[in-house]
VOLOLO-412002 format. One record per residue (C-alpha): residue in one letter; z, x, y. Coordinates in steps of 0.001 Angstrom, whole numbers. Each point is the difference from the previous one (the first is absolute). Example, Ala and Ser with C-alpha at 12.3 -4.5 7.8 and 13.67 -1.06 7.14 Angstrom:
2
  r       up     east    north
  A     7800    12300    -4500
  S     -660     1370     3440
//
This chain:
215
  r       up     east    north
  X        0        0        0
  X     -854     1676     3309
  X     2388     -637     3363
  X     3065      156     -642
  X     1478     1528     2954
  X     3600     -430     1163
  X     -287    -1012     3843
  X     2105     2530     1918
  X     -581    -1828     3419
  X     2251    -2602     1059
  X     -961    -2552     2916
  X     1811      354     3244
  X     2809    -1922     -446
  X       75     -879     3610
  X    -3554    -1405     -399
  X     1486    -1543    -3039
  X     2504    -2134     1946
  X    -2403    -1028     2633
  X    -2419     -990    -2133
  X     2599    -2224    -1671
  X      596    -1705     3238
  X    -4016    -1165      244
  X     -796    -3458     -724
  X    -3440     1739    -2365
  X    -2012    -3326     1955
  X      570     2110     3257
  X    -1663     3075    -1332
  X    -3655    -2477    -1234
  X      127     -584     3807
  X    -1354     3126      550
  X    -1459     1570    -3082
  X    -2859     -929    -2668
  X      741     2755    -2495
  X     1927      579    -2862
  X     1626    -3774     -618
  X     -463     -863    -3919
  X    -1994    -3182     -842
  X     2125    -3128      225
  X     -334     -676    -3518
  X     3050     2482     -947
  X     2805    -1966     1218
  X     3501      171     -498
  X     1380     -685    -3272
  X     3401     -983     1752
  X     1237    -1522     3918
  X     1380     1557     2310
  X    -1064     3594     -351
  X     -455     2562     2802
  X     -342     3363    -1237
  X    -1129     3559     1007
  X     -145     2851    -2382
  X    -2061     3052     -484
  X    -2957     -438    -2413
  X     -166     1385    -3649
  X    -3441     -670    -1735
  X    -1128     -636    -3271
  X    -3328     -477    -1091
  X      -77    -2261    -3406
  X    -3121      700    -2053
  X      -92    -2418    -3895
  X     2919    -1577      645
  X     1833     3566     -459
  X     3856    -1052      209
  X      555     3795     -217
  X    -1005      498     3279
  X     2700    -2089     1782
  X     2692     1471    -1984
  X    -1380     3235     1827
  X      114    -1643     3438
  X     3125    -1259     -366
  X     1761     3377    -1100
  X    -1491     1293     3438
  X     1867    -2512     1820
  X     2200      650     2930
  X     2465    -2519     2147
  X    -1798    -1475     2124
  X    -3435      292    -1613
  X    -2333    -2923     -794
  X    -2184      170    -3053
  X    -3404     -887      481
  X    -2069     -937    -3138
  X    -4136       73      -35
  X    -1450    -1413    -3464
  X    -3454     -200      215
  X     -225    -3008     1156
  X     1764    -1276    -2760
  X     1583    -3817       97
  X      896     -450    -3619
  X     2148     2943     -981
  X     3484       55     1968
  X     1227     3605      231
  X     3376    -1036     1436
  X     2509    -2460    -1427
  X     3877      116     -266
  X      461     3572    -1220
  X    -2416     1715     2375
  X     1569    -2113     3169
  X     3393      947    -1430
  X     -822     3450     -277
  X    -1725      356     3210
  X     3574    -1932     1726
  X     2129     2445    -1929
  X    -2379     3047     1281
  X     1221    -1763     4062
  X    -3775    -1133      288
  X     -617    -2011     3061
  X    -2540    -2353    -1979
  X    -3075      -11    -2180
  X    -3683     -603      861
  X    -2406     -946    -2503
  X    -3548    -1192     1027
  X        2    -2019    -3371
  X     2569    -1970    -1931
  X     3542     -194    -1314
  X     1628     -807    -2552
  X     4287    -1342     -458
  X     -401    -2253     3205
  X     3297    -1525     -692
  X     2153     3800     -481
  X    -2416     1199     2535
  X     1613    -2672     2924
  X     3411      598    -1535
  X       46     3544      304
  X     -669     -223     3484
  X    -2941     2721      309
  X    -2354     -750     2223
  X    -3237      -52    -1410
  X    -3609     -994      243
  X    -2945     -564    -1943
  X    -2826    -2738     -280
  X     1974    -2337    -2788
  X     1374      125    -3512
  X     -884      855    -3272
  X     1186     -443    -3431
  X    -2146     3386    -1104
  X     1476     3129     1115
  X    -1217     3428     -537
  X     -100     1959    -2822
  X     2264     3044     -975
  X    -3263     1871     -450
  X    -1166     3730     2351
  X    -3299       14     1810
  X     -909     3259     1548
  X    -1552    -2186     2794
  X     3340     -576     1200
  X     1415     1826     2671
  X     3464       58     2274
  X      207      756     3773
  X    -3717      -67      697
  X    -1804    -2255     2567
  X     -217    -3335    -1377
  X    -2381    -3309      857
  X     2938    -3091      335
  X    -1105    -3189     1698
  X    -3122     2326     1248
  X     1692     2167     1914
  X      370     3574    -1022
  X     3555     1003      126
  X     1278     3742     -665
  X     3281     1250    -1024
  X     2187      459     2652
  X    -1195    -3414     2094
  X     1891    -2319     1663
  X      637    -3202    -1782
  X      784    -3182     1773
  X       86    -3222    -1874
  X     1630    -3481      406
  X     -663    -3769     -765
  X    -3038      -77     1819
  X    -2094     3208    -1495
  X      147     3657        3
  X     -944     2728     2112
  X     -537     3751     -742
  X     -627     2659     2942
  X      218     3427       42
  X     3398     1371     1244
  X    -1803     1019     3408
  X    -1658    -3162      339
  X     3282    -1598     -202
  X     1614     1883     2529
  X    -3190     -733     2389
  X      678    -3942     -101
  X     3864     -347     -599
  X      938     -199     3515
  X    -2900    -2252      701
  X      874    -2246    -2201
  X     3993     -189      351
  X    -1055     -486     3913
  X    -2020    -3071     -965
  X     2817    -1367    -2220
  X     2636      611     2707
  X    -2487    -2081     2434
  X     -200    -3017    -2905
  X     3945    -1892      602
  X    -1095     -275     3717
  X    -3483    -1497     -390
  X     1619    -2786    -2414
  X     2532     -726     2785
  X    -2479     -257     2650
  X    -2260    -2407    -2593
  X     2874    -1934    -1045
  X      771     -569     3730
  X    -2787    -1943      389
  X    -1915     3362     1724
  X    -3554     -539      209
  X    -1929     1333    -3112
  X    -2468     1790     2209
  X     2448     1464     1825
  X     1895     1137    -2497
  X    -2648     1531    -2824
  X    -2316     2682      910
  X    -3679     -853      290
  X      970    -3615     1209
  X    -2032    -1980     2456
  X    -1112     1390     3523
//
């Protein structure tokens, strides 16, 4: 199996704690890139998570390759899953989430499906896929396989080391300097929000209120 690096760079923990502090919304405000297609959704409510990304890259359903993701797994980290676009094998169920929670992982991203929905929401991981399956993958090695390379989740390429930023609505992967570019931007718009409901719920003109209203 090729990649399987042990990340030695940890994301800025103050960037960490702002980024925490983002509604992720804010941030499609202003960007186009790297948000995962809406069909991997939470598996559970009320999640809001950041974590440093760990990558797998599934090839034949090769359960192996997990296991070697998830003994690479730091506090913190969130362990994102490619398969090939694969729907019908689920590479995570209750012993991989349990693992991954006992390793501190943030959460788990798989752009495919899941298996153990009802352990899964008891355990309390966040994680996110496209659905469930009753097929899981197979305790079988495929040299195709490989651990902390770029992977292709919910088209976007993400690479070890990326910022992770999920929650009920979708998830969102940038680069840790791409993060830091749009963090203040974004809590700034946030801050704004509580006031712009006040003024609406005052009875405050719409166009007055909303930018790009009438002239």
């Amino acid at each position: 199996m090729n990649g399987t690096i042990r990340l030695t760079q940890a994301l800025d923990a103050e960037l960490v704690s702002r980024l925490q502090s983002v509604s992720f919304p804010t941030i499609g405000h202003f960007l186009e890139e790297g948000f995962l297609d809406s069909g991997i959704r939470s598996m559970l409510r009320n999640v809001h998570l950041v974590g440093r990304a760990v990558t797998v890259r599934i090839a034949s359903a090769d359960a192996f390759a997990t296991n070697r993701a998830l003994a690479l797994l730091e506090p913190g980290d969130v362990l994102v899953i490619e398969t090939g676009h694969d729907t019908t094998h689920a590479p995570v169920g209750a012993v991989t989430a349990y693992a991954a929670q006992c390793a501190g992982a943030a959460g788990i991203v798989v752009d495919g499906v899941v298996t153990d929905i009802v352990e899964l929401r008891s355990a309390g991981l966040p994680v996110f896929a496209r659905g469930t399956s009753v097929l899981t993958a197979k305790r079988t090695f495929d040299a195709n396989s490989a651990v902390n390379v770029p992977v292709l989740c919910g088209g976007v390429m993400v690479h070890p080391g990326d910022v992770v930023m999920a929650d009920d609505n979708g998830v969102l992967v940038l680069s840790p300097e791409d993060a830091a570019a749009i963090v203040d931007l974004a809590l700034t718009t946030d801050r704004a929000e509580p006031d712009i409901l006040r003024r609406l719920r005052s009875g405050e003109a719409i166009d007055t209120v909303l930018p790009g209203g009438m002239e």
